[in-house]
C-alpha positions as CSV (number, residue, x, y, z in Angstrom):
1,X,-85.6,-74.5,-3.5
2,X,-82.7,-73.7,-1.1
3,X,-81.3,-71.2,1.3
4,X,-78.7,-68.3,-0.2
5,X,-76.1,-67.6,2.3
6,X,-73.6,-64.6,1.9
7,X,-71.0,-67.3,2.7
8,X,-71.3,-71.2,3.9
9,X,-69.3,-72.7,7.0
10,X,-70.4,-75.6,9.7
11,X,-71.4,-72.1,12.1
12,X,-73.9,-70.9,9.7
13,X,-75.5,-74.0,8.7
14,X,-76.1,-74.7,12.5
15,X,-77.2,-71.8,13.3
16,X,-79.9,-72.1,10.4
17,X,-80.7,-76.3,11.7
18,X,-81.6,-74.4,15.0
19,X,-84.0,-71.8,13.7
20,X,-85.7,-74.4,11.9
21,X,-84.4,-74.5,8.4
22,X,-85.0,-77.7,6.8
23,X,-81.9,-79.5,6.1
24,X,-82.4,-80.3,2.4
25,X,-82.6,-76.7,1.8
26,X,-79.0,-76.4,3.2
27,X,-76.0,-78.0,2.0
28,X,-74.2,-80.9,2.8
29,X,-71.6,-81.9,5.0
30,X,-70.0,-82.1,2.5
31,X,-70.2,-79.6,0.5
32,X,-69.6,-77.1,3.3
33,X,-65.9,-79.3,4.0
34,X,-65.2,-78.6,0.3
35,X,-66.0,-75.2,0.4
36,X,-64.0,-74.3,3.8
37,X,-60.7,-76.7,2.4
38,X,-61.1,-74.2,-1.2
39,X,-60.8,-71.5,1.3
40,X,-57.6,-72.1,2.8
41,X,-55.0,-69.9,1.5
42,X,-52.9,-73.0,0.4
43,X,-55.6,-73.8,-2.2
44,X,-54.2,-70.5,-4.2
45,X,-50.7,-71.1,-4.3
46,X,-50.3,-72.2,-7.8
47,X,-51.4,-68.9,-8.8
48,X,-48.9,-66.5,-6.7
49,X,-45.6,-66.3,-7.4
50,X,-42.9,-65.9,-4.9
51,X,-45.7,-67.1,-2.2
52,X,-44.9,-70.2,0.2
53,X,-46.5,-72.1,2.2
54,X,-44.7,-72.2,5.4
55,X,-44.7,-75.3,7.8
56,X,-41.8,-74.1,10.5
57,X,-39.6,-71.4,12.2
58,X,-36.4,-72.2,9.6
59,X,-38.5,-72.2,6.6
60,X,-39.8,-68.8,7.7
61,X,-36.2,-67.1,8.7
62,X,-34.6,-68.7,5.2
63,X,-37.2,-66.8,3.3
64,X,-36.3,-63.3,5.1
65,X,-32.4,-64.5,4.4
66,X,-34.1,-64.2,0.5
67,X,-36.4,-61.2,1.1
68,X,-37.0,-58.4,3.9
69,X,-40.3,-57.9,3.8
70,X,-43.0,-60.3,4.0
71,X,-47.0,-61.0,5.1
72,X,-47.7,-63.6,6.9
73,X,-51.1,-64.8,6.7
74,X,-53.1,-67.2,8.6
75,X,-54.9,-69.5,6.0
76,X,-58.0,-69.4,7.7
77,X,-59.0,-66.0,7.8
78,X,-60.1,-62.9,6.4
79,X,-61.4,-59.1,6.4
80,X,-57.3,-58.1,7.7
81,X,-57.4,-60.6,10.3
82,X,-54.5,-63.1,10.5
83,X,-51.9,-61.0,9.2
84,X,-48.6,-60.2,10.6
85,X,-46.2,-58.3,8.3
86,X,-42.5,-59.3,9.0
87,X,-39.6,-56.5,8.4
88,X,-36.1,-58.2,8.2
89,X,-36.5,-60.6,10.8
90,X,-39.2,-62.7,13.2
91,X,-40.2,-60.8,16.3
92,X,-40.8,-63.3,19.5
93,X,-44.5,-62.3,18.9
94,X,-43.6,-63.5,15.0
95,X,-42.2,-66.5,16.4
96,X,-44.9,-67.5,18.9
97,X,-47.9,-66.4,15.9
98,X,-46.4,-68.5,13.3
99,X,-46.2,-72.0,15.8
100,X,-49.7,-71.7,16.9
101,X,-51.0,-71.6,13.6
102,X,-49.0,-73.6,11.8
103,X,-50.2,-76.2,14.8
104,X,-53.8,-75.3,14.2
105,X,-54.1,-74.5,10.5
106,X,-51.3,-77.0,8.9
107,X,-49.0,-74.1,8.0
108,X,-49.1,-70.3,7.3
109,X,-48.7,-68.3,3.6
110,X,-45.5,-66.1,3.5
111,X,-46.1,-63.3,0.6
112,X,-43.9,-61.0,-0.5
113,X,-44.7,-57.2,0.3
114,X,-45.5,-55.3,-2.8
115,X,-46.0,-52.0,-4.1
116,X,-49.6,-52.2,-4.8
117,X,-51.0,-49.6,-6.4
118,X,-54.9,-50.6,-6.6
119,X,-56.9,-53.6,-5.3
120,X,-58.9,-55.0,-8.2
121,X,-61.4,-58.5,-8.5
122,X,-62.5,-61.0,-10.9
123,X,-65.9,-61.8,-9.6
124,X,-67.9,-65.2,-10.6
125,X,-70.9,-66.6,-10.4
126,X,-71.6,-70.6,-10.9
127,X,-68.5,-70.7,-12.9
128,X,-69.9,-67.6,-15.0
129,X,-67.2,-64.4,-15.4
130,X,-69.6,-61.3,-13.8
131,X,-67.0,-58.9,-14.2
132,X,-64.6,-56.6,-13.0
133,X,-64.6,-54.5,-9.1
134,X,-62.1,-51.7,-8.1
135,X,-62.2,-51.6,-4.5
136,X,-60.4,-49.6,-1.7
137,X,-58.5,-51.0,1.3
138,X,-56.4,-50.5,4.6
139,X,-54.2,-52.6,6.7
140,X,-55.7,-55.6,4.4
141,X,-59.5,-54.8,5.6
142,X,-62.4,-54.1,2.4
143,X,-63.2,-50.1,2.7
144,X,-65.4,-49.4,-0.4
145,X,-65.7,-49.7,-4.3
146,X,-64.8,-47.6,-7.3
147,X,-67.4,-47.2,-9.8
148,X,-65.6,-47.5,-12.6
149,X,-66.8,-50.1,-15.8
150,X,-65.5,-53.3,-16.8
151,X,-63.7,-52.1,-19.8
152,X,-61.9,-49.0,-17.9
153,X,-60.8,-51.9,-14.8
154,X,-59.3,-54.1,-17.7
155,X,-57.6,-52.0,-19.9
156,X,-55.8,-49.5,-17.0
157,X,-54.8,-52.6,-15.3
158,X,-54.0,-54.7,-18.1
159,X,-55.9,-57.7,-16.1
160,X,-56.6,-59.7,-19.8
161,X,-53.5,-62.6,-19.1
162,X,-54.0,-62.8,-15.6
163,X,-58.0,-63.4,-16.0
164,X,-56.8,-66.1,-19.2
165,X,-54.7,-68.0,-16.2
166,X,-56.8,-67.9,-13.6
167,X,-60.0,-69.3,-15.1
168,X,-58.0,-72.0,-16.1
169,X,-57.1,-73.2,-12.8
170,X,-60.3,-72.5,-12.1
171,X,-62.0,-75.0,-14.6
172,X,-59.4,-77.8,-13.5
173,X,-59.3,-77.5,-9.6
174,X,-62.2,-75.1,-8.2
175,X,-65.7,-75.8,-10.9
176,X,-65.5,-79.1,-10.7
177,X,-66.1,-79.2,-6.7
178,X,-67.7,-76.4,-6.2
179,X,-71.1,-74.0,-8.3
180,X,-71.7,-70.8,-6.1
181,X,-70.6,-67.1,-5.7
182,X,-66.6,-66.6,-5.6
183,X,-63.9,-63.9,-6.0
184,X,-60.3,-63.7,-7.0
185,X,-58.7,-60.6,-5.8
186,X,-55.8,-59.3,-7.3
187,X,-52.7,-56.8,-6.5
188,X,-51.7,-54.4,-9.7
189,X,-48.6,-53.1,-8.4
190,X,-46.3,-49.8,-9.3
191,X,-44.4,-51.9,-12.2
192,X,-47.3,-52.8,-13.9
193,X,-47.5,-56.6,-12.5
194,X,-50.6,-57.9,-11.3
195,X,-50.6,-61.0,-8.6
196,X,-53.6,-63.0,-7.3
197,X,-54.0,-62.2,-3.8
198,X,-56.8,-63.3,-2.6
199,X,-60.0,-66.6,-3.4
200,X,-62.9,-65.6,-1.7
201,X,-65.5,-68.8,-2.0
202,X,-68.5,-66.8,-1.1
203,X,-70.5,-63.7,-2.1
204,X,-68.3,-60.1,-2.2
205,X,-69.1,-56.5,-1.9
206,X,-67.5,-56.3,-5.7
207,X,-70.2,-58.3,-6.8
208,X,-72.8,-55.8,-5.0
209,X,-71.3,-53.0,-6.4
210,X,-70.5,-54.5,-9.9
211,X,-74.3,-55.2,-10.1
212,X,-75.0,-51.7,-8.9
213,X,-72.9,-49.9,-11.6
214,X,-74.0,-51.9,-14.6
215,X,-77.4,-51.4,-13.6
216,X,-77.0,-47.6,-14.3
């Protein structure tokens, strides 16, 4: 037996030690340092091109010397918090943002802005492909899904090469650490490109609503 968790961090599993859960339905120490260092946005970066992981001030202005428009993204967070998006050059606010996390999170994720024309997910469970979701967003926070079936998600996307290269960074860095829930989100853009954007180690509403619309 054990405990299912929409997501596992140090908070949750204290909170459930307080109200009496017994510790060997929980897990480890362990496994809940593993699953908070897969969450950190670094962990991604060998699928997302063009993204950086960004340890200083100079680093971030030689980018924007590059490329006008970026995100930056704290690599500790989620649902649109974290985010600053950057247009030309750092703002003092910019400047002050990026040393505070870079001092508290080891650095911060610099992505390229893109014309993204739909949110999409590959959605796993214990290593297993579940399927497809279509989801809605704004200012980088989840709105709601779009019941639309695996097949129409892959083929109007085109997500086939990008699913092929993901799972095999998956099977050499994330399944051998970690069994649970996870999502990959991914950007499909106006010229036809798709780039991961997001890992999510933890249950997603695209799995809810993937679930849902197979089951009708």
């Amino acid at each position: 037996n054990s405990v299912t968790a929409w997501g596992w961090d140090a908070v949750v599993k204290h909170e459930l030690l307080k109200r009496g859960v017994p510790e060997p339905l929980l897990p480890t120490d362990g496994e809940v340092c593993t699953i908070r260092e897969l969450q950190h946005r670094s962990t991604i970066l060998p699928l997302q091109e063009d993204c950086h992981a960004v340890h200083g001030l100079e680093e971030m202005e030689s980018l924007l010397k590059e490329r006008e428009h970026w995100v930056m993204k704290a690599p500790w967070s989620g649902a649109g918090r974290g985010l600053r998006w950057v247009h030309g050059a750092l703002t003092s606010i910019d400047r002050d943002w990026l040393q505070k996390t870079v001092a508290a999170q080891r650095c911060v994720i610099a992505e390229p802005r893109r014309d993204v024309v739909a949110d999409v997910a590959l959605e796993y469970s214990l290593s297993t492909f579940m399927g497809y979701s279509y989801f809605r967003t704004g200012s980088g926070v989840y709105k709601e899904n779009i019941a639309w079936s695996d097949d129409r998600i892959e083929t109007t996307f085109g997500l086939k090469p990008i699913r092929a290269k993901v799972e095999q960074w998956l099977a050499a860095n994330v399944w051998p650490r970690y069994h649970g829930p996870l999502g990959i989100d991914l950007m499909a853009c106006v010229d036809g490109s798709v780039h991961v954007a997001e890992m999510n180690v933890r249950h997603t509403m695209g799995m809810i609503a993937h679930a849902k619309i197979n089951k009708q």
